[in-house]
C-alpha positions as CSV (number, residue, x, y, z in Angstrom):
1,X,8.3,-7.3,-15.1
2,X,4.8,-8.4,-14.7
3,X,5.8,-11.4,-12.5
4,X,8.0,-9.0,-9.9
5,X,4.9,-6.2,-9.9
6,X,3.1,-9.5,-8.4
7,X,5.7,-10.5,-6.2
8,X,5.3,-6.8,-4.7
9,X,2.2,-6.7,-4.4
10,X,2.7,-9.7,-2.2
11,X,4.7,-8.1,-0.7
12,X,2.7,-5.1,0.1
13,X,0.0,-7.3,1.2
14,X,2.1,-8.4,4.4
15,X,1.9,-5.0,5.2
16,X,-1.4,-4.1,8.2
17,X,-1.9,-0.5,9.4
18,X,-1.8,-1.4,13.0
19,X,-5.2,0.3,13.6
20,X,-7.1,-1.7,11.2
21,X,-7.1,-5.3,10.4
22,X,-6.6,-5.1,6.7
23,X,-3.5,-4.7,4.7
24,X,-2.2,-2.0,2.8
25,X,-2.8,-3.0,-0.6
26,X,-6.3,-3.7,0.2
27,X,-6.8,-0.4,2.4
28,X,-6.5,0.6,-1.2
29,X,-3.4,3.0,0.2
30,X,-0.8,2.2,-2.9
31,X,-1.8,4.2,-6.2
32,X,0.7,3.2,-8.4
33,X,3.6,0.4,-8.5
34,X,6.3,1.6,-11.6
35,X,9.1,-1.3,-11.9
36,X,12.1,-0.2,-14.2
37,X,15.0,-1.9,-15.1
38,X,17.1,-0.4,-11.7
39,X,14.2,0.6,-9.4
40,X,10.7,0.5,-8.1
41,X,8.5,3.3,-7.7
42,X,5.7,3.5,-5.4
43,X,3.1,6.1,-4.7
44,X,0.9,5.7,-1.7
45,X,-0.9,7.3,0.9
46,X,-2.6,7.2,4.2
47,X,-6.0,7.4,5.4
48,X,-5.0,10.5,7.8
49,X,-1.9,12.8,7.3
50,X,-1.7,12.8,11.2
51,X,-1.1,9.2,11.1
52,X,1.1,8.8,13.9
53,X,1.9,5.1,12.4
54,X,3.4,6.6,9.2
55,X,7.3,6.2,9.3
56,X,7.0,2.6,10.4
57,X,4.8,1.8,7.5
58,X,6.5,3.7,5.2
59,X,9.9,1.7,6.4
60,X,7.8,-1.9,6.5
61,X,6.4,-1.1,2.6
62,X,10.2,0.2,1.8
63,X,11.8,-2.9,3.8
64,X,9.2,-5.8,2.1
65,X,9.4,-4.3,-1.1
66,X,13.5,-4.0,-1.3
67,X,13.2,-7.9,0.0
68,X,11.3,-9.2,-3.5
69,X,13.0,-6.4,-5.8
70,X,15.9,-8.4,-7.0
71,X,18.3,-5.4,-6.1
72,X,16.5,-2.4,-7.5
73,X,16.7,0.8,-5.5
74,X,13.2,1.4,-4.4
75,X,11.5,5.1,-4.1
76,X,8.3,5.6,-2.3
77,X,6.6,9.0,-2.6
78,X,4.0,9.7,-0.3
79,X,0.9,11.7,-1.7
80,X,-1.9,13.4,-0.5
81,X,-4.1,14.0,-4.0
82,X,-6.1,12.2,-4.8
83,X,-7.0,12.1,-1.5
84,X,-8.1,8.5,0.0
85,X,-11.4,7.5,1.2
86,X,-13.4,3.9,1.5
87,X,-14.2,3.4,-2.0
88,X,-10.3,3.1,-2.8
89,X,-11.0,0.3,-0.1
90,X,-11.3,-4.0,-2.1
91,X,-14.6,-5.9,-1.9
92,X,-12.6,-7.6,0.7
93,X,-11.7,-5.2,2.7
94,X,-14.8,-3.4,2.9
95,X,-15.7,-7.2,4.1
96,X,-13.2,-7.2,6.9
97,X,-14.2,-4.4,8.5
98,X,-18.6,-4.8,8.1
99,X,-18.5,-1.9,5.5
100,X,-21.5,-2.2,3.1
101,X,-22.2,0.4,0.7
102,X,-24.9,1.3,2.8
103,X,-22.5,1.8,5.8
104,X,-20.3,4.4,3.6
């Protein structure tokens, strides 16, 4: 189980928000991965509600996920609490973007 949780977070690494250079995973925008015997559960969120972005991603996380699940059915729920802001953001990331902890 531990060795398809990595193949999905891979997975959810090939996944940008269009609007900022960084992937998903990184954005800090998935808050939990559960992998069962028949399915994958994922809980994520977005940086804005009004994301006008947010059915393609959510069918891009849905579509790269279902390609490394080895036929489990895979759920995404979208949540709002706790709500996101930078600090859910990797070193990485805040790297990408010129985000020092002074700058946030």
């Amino acid at each position: 189980m531990e060795q398809l949780r990595g193949r999905i977070i891979d997975a959810l690494k090939s996944v940008y928000d269009p609007e900022i250079p960084v992937n998903i995973w990184d954005l800090g925008l998935v808050y939990d991965i559960s992998v069962g015997e028949k399915s994958v559960d994922i809980k994520m969120t977005f940086t804005s509600p009004t994301c006008p972005m947010m059915e393609e991603l959510l069918q891009q996380v849905h579509d790269s996920v279902v390609a490394v699940s080895g036929g489990r059915d895979v759920h995404i729920e979208l949540v709002w609490d706790p709500p996101w802001d930078l600090s859910r953001m990797s070193d990485a990331a805040r790297l990408e973007l010129d985000l020092t902890e002074q700058g946030w």
